[in-house]
C-alpha positions, 0 to 999 in steps of 0.5 A: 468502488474504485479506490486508490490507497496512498500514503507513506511508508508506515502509514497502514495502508497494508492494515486499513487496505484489508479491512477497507476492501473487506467492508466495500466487498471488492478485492485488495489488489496490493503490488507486493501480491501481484509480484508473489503471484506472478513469480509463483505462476511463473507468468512471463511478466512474472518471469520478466520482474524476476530477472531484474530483481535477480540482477538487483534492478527496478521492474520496468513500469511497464512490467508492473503495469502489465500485471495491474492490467491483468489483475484488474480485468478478472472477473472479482474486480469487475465492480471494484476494487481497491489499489494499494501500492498502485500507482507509485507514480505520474507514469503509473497513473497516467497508464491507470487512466487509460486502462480504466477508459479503454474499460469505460470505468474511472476511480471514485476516490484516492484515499490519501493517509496522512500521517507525520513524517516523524510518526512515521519514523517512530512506527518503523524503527520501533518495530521488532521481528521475531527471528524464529519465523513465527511472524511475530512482531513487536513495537519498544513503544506500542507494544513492547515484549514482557522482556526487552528482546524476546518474543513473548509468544515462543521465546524466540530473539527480537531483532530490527530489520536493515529496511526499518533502522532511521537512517533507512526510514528517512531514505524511503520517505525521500523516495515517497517524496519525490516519486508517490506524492506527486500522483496526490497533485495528479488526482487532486487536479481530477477531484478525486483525492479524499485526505484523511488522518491516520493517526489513531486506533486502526478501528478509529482510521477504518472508520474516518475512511468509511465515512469519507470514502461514503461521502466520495461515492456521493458525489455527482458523477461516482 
């Protein structure tokens, strides 16, 4: 299958995109990766996003494209694949569209998480990061620490990241709004938009995703 995974800022989709691609047994092809594995290669597209993030820039569509293309036409997507964070907007797939007809493939669903702006809110500026580097993360709601501000697991100081304060949360959903949403039109307008509700366990959104993704691939035509 051929999937494209959207939904806001805090929805999941990092979380349900592994467990997803591991279950349909097709890559995770997420844009945070493409651009670390770019740079780290030091390709000339990575070497092109590089400079403009350096000068505190956008990376051009068309870089971010490039690296897509590449990506898609390795020999482990062959049979699919699933994008996560790709296309972010019109632009982007629209160009989608045409690097999959040029390979005589299409997508087989978008997979919208749906989720409440002000869940959202809560999720993000609730979380907390460990300072010592061990990776370790906190929520005050979900799953608070034993001692309000320290990591339970090496003792280390609980902060809260600049991106995830509100005020910054509600900036990202605006963007989210106006330049990500109206690829969800784009595709409903195609008949490939699967919604789903990503409120709930992580099991509980893997298996509402399984069960519409298997009706999508149903469909006449997938």
């Amino acid at each position: 299958m051929r999937i494209v995974l959207v939904g806001p800022p805090g929805a999941g989709k990092g979380t349900q995109a592994a467990y997803l691609a591991e279950n349909l047994s097709i890559p995770h092809i997420s844009t945070g990766d493409l651009f670390r594995a770019n740079i780290s290669q030091g390709t000339q597209l990575g070497q092109k996003a590089q400079e403009y993030m350096r000068a505190g820039k956008l990376v051009p569509d068309e870089v971010t494209i490039g690296m897509a293309r590449d990506r898609m036409e390795q020999p482990d997507a062959a049979d699919g694949f699933l994008l996560d964070g790709f296309p972010r907007n019109i632009g982007q797939a629209e160009a989608l569209d045409g690097i999959l007809r040029e390979s005589g493939t299409r997508l087989n669903a978008v997979l919208d998480l749906e989720v409440p702006e002000d869940e959202v809110v809560k999720r993000i500026a609730g979380r907390r990061m460990c300072r010592n580097d061990s990776g370790h993360i906190f929520h005050v709601v979900y799953t608070p620490p034993e001692t309000e501000g320290v990591c339970d697991v090496c003792g280390g100081e609980l902060y809260q990241r600049e991106d995830d304060h509100e005020d910054t949360v509600r900036k990202r959903l605006e963007v989210y709004h106006t330049e990500t949403e109206p690829i969800i039109d784009y595709y409903k307008a195609q008949g490939l938009v699967v919604t789903i509700s990503a409120l709930g366990k992580v099991s509980e959104v893997t298996r509402r995703a399984m069960e519409a993704l298997g009706h999508a691939a149903g469909q006449p035509g997938a």
